[in-house]
Biopython code that builds the backbone (N, CA, C, O; Angstrom):
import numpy as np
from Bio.PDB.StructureBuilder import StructureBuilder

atoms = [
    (1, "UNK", "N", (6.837, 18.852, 13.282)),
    (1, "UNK", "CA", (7.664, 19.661, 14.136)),
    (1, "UNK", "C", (7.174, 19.528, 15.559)),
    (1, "UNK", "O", (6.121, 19.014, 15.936)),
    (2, "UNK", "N", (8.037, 20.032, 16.211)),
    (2, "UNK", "CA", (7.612, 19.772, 18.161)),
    (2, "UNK", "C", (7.757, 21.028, 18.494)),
    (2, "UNK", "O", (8.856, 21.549, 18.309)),
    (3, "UNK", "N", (6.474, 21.930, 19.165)),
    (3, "UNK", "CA", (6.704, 23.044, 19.939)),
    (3, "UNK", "C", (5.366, 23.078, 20.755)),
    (3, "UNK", "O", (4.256, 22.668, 20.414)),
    (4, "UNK", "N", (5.747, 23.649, 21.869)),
    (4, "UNK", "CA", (4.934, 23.794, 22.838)),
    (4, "UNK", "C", (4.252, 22.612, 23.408)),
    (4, "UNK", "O", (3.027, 22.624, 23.530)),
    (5, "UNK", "N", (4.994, 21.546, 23.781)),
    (5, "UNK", "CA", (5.142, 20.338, 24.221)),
    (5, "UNK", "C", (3.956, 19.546, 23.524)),
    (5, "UNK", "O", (3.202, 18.840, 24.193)),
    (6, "UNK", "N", (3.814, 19.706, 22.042)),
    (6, "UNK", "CA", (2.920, 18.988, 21.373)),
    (6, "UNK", "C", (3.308, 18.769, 19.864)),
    (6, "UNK", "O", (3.668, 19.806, 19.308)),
    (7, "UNK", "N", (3.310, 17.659, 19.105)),
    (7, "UNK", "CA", (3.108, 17.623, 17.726)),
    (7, "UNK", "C", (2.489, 18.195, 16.846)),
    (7, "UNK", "O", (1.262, 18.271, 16.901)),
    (8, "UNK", "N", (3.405, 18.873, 15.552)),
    (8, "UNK", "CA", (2.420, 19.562, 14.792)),
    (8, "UNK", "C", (2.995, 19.464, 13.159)),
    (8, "UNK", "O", (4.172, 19.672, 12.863)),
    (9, "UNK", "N", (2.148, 19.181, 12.381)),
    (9, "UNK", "CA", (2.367, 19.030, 11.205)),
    (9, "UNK", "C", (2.358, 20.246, 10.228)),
    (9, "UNK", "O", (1.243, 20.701, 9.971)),
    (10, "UNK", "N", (3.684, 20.971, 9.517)),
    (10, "UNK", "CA", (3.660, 21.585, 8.856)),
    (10, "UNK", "C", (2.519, 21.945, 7.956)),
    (10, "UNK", "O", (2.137, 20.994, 7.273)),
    (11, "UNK", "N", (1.778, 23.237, 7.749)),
    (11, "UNK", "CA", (0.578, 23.057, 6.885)),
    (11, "UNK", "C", (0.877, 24.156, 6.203)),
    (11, "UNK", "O", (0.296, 24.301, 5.128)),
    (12, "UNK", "N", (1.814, 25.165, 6.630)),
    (12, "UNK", "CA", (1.705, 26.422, 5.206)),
    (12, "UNK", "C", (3.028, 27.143, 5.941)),
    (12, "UNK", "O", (3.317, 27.084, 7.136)),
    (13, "UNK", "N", (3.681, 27.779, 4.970)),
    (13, "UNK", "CA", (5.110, 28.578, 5.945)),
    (13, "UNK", "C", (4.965, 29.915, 4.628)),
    (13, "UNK", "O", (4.995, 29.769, 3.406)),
    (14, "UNK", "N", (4.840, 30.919, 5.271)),
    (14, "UNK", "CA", (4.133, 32.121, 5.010)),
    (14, "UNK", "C", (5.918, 33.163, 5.284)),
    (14, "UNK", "O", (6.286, 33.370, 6.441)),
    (15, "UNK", "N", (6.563, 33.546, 4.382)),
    (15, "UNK", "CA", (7.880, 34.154, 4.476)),
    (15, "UNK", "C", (7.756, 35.379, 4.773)),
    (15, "UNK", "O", (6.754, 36.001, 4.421)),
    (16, "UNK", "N", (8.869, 36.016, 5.559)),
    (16, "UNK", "CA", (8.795, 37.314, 5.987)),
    (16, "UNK", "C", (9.604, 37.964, 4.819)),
    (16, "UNK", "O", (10.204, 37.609, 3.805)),
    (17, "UNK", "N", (9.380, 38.805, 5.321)),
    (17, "UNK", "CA", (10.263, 40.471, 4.225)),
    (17, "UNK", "C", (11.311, 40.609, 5.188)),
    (17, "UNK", "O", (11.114, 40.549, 6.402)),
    (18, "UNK", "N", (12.424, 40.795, 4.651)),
    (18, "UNK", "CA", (13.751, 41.671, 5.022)),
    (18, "UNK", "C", (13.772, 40.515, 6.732)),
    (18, "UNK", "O", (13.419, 39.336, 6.731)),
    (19, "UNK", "N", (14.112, 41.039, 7.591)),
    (19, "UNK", "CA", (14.479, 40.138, 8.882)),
    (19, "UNK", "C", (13.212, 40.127, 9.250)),
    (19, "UNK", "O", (13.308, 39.992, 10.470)),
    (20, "UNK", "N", (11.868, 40.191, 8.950)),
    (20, "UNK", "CA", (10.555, 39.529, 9.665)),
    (20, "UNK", "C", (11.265, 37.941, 9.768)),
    (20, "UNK", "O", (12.282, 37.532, 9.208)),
    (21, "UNK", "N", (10.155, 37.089, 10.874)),
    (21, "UNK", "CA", (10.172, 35.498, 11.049)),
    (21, "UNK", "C", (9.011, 35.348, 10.102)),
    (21, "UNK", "O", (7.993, 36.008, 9.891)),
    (22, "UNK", "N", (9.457, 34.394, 9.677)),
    (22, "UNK", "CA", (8.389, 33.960, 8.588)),
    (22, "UNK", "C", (7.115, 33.064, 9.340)),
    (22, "UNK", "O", (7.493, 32.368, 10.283)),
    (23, "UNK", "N", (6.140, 33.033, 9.123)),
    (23, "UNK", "CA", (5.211, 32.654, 10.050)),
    (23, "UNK", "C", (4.876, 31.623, 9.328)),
    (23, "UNK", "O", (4.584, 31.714, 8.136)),
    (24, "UNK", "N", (4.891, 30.165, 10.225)),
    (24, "UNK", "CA", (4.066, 28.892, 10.352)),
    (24, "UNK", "C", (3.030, 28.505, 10.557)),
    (24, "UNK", "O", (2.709, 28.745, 11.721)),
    (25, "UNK", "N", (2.173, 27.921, 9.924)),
    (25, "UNK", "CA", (1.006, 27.450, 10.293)),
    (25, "UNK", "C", (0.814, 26.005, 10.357)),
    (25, "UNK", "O", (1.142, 25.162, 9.523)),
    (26, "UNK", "N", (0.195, 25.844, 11.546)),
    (26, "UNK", "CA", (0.554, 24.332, 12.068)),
    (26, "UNK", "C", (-0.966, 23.663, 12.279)),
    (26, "UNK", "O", (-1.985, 24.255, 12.633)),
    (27, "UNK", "N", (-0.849, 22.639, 12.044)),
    (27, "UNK", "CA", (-2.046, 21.667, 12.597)),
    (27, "UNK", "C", (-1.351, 20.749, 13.654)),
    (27, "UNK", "O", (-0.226, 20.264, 13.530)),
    (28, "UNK", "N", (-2.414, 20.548, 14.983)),
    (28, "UNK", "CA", (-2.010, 19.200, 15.754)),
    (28, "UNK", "C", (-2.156, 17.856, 15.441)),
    (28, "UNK", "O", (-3.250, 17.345, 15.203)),
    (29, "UNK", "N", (-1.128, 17.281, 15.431)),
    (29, "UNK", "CA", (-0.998, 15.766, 15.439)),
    (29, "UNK", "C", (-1.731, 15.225, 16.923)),
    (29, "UNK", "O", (-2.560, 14.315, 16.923)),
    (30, "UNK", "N", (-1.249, 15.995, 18.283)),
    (30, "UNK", "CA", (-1.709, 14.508, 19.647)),
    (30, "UNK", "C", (-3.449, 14.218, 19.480)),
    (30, "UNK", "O", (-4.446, 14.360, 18.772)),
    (31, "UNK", "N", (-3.059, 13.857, 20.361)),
    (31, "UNK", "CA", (-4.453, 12.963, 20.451)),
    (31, "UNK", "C", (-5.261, 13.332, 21.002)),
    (31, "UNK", "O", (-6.339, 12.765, 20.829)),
    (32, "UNK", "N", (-5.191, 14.512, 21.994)),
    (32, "UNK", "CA", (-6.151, 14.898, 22.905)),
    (32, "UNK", "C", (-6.210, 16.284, 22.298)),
    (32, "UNK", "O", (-6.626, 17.185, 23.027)),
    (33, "UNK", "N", (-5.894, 16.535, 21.216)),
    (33, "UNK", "CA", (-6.668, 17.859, 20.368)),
    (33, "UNK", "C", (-6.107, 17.770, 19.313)),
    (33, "UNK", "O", (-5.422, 18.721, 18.936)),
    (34, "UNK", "N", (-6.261, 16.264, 18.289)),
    (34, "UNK", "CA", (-6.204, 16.809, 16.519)),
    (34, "UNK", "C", (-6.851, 17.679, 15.743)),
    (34, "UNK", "O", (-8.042, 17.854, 15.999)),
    (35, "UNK", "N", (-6.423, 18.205, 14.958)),
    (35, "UNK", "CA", (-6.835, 19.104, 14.215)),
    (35, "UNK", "C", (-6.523, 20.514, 14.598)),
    (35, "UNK", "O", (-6.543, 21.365, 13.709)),
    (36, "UNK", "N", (-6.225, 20.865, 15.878)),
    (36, "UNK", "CA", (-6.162, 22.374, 16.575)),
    (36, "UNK", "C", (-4.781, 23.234, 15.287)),
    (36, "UNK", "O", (-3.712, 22.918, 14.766)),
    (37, "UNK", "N", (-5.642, 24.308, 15.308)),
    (37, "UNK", "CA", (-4.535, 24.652, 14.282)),
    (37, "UNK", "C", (-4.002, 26.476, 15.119)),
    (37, "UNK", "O", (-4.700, 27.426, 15.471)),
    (38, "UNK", "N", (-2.544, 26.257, 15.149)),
    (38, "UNK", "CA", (-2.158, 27.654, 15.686)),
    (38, "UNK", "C", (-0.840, 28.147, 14.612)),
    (38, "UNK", "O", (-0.163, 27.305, 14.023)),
    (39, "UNK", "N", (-0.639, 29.431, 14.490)),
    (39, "UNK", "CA", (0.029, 30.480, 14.050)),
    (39, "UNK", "C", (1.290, 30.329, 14.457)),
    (39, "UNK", "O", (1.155, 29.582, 15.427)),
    (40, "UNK", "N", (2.830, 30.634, 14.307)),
    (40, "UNK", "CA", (3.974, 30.692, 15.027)),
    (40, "UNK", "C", (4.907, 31.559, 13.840)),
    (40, "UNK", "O", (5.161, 31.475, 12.639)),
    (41, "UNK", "N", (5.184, 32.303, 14.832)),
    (41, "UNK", "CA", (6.419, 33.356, 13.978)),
    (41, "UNK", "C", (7.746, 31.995, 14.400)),
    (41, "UNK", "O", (8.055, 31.824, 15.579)),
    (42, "UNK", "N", (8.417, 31.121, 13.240)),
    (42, "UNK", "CA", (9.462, 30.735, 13.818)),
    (42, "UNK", "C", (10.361, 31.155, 14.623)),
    (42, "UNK", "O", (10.653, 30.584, 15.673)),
    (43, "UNK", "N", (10.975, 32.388, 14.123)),
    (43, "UNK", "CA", (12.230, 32.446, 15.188)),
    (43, "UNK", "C", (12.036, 33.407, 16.066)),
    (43, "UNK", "O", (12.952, 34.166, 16.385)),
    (44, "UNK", "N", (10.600, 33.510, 16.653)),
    (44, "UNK", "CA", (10.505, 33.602, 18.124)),
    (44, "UNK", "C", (9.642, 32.540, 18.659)),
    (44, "UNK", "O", (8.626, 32.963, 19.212)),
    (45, "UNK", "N", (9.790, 31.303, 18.632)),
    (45, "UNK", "CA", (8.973, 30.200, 19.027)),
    (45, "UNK", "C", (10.224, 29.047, 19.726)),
    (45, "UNK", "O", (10.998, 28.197, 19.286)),
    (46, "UNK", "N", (9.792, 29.724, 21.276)),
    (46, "UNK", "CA", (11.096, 29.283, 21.977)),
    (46, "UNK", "C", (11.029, 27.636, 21.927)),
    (46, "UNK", "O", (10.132, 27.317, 22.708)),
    (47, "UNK", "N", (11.516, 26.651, 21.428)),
    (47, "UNK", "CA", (11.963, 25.605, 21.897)),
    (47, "UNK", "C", (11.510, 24.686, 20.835)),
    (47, "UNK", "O", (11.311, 23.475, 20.932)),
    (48, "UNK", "N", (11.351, 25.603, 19.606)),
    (48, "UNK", "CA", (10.507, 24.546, 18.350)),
    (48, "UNK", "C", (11.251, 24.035, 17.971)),
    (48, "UNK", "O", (12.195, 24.800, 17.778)),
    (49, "UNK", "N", (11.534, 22.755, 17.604)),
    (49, "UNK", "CA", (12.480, 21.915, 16.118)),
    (49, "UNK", "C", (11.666, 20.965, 15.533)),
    (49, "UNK", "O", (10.743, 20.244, 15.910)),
    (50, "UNK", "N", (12.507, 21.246, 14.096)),
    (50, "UNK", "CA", (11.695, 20.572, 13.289)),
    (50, "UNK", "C", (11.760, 18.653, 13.540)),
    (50, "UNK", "O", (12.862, 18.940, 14.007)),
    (51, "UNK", "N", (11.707, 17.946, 13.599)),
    (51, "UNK", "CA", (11.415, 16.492, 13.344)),
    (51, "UNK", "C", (11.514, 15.856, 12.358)),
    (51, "UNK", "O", (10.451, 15.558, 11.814)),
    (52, "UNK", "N", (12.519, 15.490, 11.859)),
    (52, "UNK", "CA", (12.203, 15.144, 10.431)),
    (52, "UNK", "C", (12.043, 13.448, 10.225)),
    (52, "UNK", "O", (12.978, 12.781, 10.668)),
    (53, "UNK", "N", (11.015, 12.784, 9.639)),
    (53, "UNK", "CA", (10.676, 11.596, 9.540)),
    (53, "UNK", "C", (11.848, 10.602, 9.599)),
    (53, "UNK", "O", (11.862, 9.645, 10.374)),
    (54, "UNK", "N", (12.817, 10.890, 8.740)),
    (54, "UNK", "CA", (13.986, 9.807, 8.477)),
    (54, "UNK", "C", (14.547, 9.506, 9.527)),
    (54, "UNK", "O", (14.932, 8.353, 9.721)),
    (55, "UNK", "N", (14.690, 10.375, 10.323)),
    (55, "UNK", "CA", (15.406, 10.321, 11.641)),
    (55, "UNK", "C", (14.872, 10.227, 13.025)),
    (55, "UNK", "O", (15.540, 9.916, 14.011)),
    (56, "UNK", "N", (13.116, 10.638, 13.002)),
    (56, "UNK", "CA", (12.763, 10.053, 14.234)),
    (56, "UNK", "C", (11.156, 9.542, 13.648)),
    (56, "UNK", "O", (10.011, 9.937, 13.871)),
    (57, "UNK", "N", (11.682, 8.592, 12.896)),
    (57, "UNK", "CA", (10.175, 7.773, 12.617)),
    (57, "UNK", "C", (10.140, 6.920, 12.954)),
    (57, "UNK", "O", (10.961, 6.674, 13.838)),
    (58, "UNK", "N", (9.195, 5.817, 12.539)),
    (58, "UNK", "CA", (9.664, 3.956, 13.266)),
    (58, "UNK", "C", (10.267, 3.238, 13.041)),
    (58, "UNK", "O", (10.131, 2.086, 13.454)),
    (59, "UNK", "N", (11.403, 3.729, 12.109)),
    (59, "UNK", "CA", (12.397, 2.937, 11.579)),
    (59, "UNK", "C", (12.373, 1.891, 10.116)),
    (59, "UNK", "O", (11.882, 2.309, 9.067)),
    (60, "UNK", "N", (12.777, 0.955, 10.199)),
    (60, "UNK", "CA", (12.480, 0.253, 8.933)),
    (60, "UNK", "C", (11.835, -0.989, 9.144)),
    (60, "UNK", "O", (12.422, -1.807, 9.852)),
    (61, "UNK", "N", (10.367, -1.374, 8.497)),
    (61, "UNK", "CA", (10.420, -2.505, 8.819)),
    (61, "UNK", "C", (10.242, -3.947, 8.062)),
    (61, "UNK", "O", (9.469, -4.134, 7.122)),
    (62, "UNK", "N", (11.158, -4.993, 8.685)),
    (62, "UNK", "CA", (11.203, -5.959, 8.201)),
    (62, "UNK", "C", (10.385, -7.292, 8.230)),
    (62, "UNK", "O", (10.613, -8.471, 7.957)),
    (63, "UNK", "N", (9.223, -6.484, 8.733)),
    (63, "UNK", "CA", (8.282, -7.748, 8.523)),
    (63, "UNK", "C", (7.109, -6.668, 8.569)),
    (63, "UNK", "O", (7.308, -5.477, 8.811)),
    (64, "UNK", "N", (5.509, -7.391, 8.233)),
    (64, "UNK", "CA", (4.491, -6.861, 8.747)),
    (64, "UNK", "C", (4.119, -7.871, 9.852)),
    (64, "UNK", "O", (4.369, -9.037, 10.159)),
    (65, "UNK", "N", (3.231, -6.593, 10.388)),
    (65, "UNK", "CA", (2.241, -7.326, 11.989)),
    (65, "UNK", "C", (1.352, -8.139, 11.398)),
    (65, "UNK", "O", (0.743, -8.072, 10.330)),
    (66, "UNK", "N", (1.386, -9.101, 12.479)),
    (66, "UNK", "CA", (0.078, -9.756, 12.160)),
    (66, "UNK", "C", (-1.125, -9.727, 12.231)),
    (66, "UNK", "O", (-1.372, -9.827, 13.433)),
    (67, "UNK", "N", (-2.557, -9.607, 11.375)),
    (67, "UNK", "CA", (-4.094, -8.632, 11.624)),
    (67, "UNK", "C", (-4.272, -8.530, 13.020)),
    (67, "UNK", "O", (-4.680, -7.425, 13.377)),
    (68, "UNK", "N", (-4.020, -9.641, 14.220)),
    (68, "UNK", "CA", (-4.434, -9.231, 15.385)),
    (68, "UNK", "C", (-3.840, -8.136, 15.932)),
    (68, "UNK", "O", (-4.537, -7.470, 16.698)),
    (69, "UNK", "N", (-2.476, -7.713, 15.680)),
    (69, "UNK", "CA", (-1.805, -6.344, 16.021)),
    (69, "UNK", "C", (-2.449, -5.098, 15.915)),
    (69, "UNK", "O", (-2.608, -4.146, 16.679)),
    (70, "UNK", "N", (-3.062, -5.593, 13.751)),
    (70, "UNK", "CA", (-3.784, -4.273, 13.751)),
    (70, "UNK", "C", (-5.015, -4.222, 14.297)),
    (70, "UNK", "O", (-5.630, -3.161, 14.401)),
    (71, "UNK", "N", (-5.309, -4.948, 14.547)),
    (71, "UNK", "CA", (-6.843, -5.287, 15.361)),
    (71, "UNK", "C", (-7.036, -4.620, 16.358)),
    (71, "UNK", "O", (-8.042, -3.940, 16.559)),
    (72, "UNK", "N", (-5.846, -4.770, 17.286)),
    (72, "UNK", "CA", (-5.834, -4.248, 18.729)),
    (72, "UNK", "C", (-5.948, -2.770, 18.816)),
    (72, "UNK", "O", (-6.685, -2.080, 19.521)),
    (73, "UNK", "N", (-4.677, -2.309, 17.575)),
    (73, "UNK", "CA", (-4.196, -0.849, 17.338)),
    (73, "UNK", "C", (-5.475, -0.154, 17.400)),
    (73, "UNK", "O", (-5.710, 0.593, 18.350)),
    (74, "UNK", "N", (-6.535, -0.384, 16.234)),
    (74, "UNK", "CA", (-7.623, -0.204, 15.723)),
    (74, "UNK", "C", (-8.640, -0.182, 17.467)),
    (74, "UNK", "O", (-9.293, 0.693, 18.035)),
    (75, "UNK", "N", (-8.433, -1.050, 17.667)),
    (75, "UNK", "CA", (-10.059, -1.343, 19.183)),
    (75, "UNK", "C", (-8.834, 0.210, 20.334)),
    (75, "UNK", "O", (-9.276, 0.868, 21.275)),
    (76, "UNK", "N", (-7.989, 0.263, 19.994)),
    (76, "UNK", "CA", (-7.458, 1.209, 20.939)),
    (76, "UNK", "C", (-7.690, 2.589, 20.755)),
    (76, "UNK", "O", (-7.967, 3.310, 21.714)),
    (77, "UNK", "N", (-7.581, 3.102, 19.370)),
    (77, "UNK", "CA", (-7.829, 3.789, 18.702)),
    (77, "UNK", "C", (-9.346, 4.221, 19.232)),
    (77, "UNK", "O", (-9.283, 5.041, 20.149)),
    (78, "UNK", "N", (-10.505, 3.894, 18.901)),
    (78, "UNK", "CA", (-11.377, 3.614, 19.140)),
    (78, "UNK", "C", (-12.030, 3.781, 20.492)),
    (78, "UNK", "O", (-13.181, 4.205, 20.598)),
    (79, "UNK", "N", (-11.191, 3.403, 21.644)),
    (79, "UNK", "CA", (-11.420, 3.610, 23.023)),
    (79, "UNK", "C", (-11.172, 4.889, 23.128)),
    (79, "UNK", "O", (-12.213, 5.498, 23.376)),
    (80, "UNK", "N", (-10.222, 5.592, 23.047)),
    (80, "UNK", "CA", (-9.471, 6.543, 23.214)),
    (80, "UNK", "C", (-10.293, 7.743, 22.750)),
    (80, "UNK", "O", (-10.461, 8.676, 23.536)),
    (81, "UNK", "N", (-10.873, 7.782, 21.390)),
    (81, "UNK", "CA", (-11.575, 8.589, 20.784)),
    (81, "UNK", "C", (-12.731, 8.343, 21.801)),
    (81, "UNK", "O", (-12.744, 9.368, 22.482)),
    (82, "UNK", "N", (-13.987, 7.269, 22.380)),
    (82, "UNK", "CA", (-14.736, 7.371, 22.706)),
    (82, "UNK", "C", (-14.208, 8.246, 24.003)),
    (82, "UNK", "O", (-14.887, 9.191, 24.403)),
    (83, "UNK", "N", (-13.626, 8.078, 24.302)),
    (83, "UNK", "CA", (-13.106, 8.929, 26.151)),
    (83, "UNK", "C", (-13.108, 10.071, 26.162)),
    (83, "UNK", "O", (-13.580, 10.705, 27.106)),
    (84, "UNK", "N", (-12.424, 10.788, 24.800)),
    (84, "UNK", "CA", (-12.074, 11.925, 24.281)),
    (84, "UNK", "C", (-13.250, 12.798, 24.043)),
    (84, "UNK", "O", (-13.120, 14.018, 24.147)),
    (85, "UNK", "N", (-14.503, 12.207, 23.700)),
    (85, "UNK", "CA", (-15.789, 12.836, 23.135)),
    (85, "UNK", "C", (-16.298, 13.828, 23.703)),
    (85, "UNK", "O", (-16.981, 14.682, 23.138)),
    (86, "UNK", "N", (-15.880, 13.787, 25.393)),
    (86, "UNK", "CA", (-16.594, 15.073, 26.864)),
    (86, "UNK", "C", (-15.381, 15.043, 27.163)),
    (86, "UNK", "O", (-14.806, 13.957, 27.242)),
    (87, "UNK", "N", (-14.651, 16.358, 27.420)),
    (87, "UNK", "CA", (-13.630, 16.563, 28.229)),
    (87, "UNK", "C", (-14.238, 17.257, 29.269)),
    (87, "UNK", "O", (-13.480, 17.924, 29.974)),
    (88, "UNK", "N", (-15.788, 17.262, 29.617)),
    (88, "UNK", "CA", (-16.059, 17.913, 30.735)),
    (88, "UNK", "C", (-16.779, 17.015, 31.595)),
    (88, "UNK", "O", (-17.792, 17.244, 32.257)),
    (89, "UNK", "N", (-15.989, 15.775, 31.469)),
    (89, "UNK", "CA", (-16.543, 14.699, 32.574)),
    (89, "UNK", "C", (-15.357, 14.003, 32.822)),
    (89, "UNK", "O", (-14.448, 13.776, 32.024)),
    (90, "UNK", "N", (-15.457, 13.636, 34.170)),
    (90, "UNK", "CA", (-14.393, 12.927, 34.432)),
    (90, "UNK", "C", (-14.401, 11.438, 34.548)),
    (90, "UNK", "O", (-15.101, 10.728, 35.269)),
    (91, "UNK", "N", (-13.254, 11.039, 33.478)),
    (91, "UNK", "CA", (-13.397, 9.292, 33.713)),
    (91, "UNK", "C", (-12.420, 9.123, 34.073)),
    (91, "UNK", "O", (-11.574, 10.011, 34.183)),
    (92, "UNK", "N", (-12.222, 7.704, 34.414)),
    (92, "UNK", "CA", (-11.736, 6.837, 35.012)),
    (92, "UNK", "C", (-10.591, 5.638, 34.060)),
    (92, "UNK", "O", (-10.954, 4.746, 33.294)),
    (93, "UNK", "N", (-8.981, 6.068, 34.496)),
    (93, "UNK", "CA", (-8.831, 4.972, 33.217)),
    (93, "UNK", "C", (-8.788, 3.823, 32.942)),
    (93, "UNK", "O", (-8.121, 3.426, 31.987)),
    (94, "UNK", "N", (-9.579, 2.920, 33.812)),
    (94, "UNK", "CA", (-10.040, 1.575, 33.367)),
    (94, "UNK", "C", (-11.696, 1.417, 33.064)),
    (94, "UNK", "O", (-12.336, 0.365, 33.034)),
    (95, "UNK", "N", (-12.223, 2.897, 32.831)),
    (95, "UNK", "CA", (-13.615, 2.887, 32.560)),
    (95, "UNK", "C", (-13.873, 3.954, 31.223)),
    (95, "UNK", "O", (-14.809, 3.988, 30.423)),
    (96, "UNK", "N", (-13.005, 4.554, 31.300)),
    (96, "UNK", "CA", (-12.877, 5.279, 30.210)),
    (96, "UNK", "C", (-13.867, 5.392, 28.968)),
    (96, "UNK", "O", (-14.479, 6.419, 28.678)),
    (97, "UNK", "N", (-13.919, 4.459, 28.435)),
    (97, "UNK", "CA", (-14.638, 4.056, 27.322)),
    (97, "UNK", "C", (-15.942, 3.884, 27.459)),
    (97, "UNK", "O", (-16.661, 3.988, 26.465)),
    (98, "UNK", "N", (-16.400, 3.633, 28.531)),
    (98, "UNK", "CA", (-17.934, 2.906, 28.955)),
    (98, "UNK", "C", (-18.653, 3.793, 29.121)),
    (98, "UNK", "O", (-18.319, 4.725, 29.852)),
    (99, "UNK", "N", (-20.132, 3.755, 28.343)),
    (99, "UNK", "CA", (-21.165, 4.837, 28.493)),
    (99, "UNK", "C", (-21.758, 4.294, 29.805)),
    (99, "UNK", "O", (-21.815, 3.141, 30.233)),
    (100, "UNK", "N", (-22.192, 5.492, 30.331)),
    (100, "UNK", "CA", (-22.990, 5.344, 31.653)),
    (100, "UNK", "C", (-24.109, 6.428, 31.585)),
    (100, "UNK", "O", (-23.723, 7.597, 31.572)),
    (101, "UNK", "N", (-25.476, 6.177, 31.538)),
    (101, "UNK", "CA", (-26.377, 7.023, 31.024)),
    (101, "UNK", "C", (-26.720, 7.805, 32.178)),
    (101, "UNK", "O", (-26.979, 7.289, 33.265)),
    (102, "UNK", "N", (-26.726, 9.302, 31.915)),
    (102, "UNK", "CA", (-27.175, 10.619, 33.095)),
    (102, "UNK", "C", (-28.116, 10.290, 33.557)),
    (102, "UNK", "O", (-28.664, 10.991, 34.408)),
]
sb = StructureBuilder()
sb.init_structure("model")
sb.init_model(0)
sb.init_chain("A")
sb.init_seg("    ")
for serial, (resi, resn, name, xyz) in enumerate(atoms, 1):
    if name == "N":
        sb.init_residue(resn, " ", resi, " ")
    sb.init_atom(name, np.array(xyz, "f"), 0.0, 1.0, " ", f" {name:<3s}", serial, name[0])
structure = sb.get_structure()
């Protein structure tokens, strides 16, 4: 599902009584905070919709990549997480990745 300008993967939907909103519990999908998990009464959670795979996934595919594709995916992956490790330093994004010792 998409709310609060971030991805979040359904993890438990907790039903209300009589007209309560039934409350959601969500984990984050992005990248710059997986795992964050928050609470949402649906129908007061201004601007949420659900996402549903069939219709906005990657489509179908008719071939596989070739290992260097996943190779790259993988070394990107990888950068990204190392950058991610201090959000209380500021890098640089063509340095991003590179340790530089205090």
């Amino acid at each position: 599902m998409h709310a609060r300008h971030r991805q979040w993967l359904v993890d438990d939907v907790v039903s209300g009584t009589g007209d309560e909103s039934p409350l959601v519990r969500l984990v984050c999908l992005d990248d710059d905070d997986p795992g964050r998990q928050l609470d949402v009464l649906w129908n007061l959670e201004l601007g949420a919709r659900v996402v549903e795979p069939e219709t906005h996934g990657l489509g179908e595919s008719s071939r596989l990549d070739p290992p260097s594709h996943s190779g790259a995916y993988l070394h990107a992956l990888k950068w990204s997480a190392v950058s991610a490790a201090d959000a209380t330093r500021f890098q640089s994004p063509f340095r991003a990745g590179e340790y530089v010792p205090a």
